[in-house]
N, C-alpha and C positions, 0 to 999 in steps of 0.2 A: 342637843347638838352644839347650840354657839352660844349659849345666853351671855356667857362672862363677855361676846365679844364688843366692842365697844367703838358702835359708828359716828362719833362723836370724836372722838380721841384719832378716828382714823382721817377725819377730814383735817385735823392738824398735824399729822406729824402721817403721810399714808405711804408707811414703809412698808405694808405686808400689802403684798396681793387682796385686791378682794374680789371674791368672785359671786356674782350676783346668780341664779339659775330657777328653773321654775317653766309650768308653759305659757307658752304665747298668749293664751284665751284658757280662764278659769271656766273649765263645763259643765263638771260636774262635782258633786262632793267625793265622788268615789276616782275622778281620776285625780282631784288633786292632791287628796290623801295618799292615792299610789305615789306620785311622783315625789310629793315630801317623803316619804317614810326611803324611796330608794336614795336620793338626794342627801338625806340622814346620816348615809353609811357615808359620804364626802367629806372629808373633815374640812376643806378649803372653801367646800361652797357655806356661805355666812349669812345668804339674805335671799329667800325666800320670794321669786317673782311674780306676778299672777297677771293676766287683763282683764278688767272687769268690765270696761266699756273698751269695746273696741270700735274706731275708726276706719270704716270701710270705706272702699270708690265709690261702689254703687250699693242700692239701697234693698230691700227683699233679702238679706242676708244675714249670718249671724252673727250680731252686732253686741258680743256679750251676755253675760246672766244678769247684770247690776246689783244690787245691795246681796243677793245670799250670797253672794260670792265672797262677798265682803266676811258674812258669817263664817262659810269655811275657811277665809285666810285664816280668818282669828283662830279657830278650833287648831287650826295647823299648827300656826304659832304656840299655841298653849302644850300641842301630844308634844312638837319636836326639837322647842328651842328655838328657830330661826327668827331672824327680825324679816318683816314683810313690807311689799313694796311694790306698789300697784303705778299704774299711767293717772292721770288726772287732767283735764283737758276746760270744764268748766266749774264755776266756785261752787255747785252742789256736789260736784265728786269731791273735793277736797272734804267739805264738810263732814261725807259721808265716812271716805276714808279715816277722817282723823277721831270719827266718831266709833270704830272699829279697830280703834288701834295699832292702825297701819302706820309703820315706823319710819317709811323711806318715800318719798314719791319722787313722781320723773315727771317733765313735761314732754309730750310727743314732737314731731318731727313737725306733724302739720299744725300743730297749734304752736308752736316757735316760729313758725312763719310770718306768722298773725302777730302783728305789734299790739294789736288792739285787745285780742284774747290775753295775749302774755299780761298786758296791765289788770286785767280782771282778775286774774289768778295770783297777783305781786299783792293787789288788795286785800284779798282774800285772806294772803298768807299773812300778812303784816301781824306782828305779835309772835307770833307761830315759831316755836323751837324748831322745829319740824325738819330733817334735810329734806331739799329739795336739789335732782337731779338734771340736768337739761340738753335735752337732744338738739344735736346740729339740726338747724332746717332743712328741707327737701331739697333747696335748689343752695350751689356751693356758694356763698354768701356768709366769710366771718361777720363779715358787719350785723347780718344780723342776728346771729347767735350769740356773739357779744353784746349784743343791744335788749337779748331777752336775760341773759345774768347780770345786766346791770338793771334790771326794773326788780328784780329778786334782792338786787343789793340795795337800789333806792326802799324797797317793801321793809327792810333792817333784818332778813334772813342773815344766819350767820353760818349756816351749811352748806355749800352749794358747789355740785360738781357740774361735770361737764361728759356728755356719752358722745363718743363716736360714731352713728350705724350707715355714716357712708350717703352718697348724692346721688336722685335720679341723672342718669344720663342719659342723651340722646347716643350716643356713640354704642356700638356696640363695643360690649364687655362681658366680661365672664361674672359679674357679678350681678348681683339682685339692683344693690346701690355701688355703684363704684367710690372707694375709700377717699381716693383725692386727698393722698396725706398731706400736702401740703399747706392746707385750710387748716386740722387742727394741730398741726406745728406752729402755723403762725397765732391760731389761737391761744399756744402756750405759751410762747412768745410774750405776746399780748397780757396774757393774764396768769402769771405762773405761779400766781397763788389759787388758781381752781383745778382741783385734782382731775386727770380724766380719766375715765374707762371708757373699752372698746365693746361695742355692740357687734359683737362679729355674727353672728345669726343673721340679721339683718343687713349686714354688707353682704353676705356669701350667697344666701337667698337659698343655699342649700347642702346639704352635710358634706360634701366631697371635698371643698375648699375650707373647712372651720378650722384643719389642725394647721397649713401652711397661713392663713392668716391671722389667726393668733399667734404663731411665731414673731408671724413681721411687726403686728401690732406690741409687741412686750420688747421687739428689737427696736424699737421707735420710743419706748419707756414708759409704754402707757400704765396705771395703777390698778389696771383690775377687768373683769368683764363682765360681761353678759349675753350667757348663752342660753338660749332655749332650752329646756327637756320635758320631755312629755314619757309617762308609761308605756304608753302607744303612739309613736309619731307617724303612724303610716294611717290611726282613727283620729286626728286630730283635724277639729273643725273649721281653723285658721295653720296657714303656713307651713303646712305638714310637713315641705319638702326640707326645711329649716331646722327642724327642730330633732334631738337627738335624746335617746335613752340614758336615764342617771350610767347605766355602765358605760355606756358609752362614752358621757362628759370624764366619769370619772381614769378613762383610759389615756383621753386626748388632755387631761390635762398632766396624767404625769408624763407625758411625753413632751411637754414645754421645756423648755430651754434657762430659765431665767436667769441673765447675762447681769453681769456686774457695771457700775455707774465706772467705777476705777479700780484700778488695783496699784498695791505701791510698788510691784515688779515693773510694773507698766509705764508708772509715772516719769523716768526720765526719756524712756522712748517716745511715749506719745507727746512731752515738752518738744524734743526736738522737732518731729511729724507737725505738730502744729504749728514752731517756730517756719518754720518751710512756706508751708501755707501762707501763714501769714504776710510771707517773702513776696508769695507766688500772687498773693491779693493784691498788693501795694501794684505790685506789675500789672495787673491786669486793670487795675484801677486806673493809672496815669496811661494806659494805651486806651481805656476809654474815652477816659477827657482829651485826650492828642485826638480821635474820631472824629469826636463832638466840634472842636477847634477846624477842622478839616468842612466839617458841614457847615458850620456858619458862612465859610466861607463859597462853599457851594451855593448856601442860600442866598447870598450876596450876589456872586452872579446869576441867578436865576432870576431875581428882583432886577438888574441892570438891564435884563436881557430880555424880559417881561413873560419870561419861562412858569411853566407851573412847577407848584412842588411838590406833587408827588406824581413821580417817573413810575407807572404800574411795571411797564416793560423792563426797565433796570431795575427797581426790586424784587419784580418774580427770580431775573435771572440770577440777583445776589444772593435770594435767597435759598433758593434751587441749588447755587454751586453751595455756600458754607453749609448745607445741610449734608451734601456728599460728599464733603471733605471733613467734617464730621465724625460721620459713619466710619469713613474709611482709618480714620485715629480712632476707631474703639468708643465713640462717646453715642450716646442715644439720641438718635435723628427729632425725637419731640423734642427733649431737652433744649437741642439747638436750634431748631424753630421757634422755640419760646421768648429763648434767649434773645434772637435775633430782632424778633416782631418788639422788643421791648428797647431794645436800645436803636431801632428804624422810629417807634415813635417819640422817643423824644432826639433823633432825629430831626425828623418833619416837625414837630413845636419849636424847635430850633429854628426852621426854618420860614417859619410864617410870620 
């Protein structure tokens, strides 16, 4: 399938798509063999997914095959070309992993949580060629997903991406994990020397939502994904409802879109568009400090006058109305409650 392809080369310079696919939970030798051999006929997919130990809630369940699985990665890798890439979670999976030839590894969701596990696993790795991948934590927290790739950078790893597969929420939502793009924009931000790919399997939580959200995800620039597939997703012993047939993948993804950084048609249009902007920030910027200037002074009399500082009654109302005045301009009612609760608190620190 991909041997020429070169995961190395791609964590520097990662101009091509890469797509990661494979199932959820490695079960048997015979379904993972199906699923490489139809995954084969892909020529995008390049790396070979599998779980070997999986991470359950509760316990009495199945929690993985461990080491033969590991045996069948290897066989796969060897029929079908693909480089392989398993979860690893404590410093005996890794061992075992890199004992079997396993090319790529990821750290999971809930052992990114854990500062304490991530430094076990940095140890581990230290010396180690090895990429190493790294899942957002559970709960929306850049701080500490940027706090588990720097113990992989402190460890002198030279590989290291970054997966998107989205945050438990309490809110309802139509997803498994709601994406909350905001965290890994600012993560790229932050770190825009670590490539990231989208776990959209994992965000969507199930097949109906994977082709609109991979959309959005490659419209946001991410470098690559990772989707589930299984021979049979409807026999599948973890996340059934998630995970999609190699025809399947390979349908939704030629129906992606993938949108250009720039174009030179484009380049003086979008100068001026942004010149605008730029116009439109400065404005917005000096009406916020003139605000700010206004509140000190509020908080001045409220201090003379031995007032409290924070008015519940006048900020429900403030905020009540710019959220439907808002609305009523075309702009999204969250957005402007965000907006608002963030320049109300340094507001009131102003004013104390």
């Amino acid at each position: 399938m991909s041997e020429s392809f070169d995961i190395r080369k791609w964590f520097q310079k990662p101009d091509e798509l890469l797509v990661i696919s494979g199932p959820c939970s490695v079960e048997t030798r015979e379904q993972l063999m199906d699923t490489a051999d139809g995954l084969s006929k892909i020529e995008r997919v390049k790396v070979l997914r599998g779980g070997i130990w999986k991470p359950r809630t509760r316990p009495d369940v199945f929690e993985g095959v461990g080491e033969v699985g590991l045996q069948w990665m290897k066989e796969a890798k060897e029929k079908f070309g693909f480089l392989t890439m398993t979860e690893v979670a404590v410093p005996e999976h890794v061992e075992l992993a890199l004992r079997y030839d396993i090319d790529i590894l990821w750290l999971g969701a809930r052992t990114v949580v854990n500062p304490f596990s991530v430094q076990e696993l940095a140890d581990c790795l230290k010396g180690c060629d090895v990429p190493v991948f790294v899942k957002n934590p559970i709960a929306p927290d850049v701080k500490l997903w940027l706090g588990a790739i720097e113990r992989l950078n402190g460890a002198g790893l030279k590989y290291i991406g970054a997966i998107h597969r989205g945050f438990s929420s309490a809110e309802e939502t139509p997803y498994r994990n709601a994406p909350v793009w905001k965290i890994p924009i600012e993560l790229k931000r932050l770190r825009p020397d670590i490539p990231m790919i989208t776990d959209v399997s994992h965000i969507c939580g199930c097949r109906e939502l994977l082709q609109v959200t991979a959309q959005k995800a490659l419209d946001f620039g991410t470098k690559g994904f990772m989707i589930e597939s299984h021979c049979k997703p409807e026999q599948a012993l973890t996340d059934a409802n998630q995970q999609i047939t190699p025809e399947s993948l390979k349908n939704a993804l030629n129906k992606l879109v993938i949108k250009k950084i720039n174009t030179d048609k484009d380049d003086v249009v979008l100068k001026n568009l942004r010149k605008e902007i730029d116009d439109i920030d400065d404005e917005l910027l000096n009406l916020i400090a003139k605000r700010m200037n206004v509140s000190e002074k509020i908080g001045d009399f409220k201090r003379k006058h031995d007032l409290t500082v924070l008015q519940m009654d006048r900020w429900k109302s403030v905020l009540e109305a710019n959220i439907n005045k808002g609305v009523n301009l075309g702009l999204n009612g969250d957005s402007v409650k965000e907006i608002f609760e963030i320049i109300h608190k340094d507001s009131i620190d102003r004013q104390m």
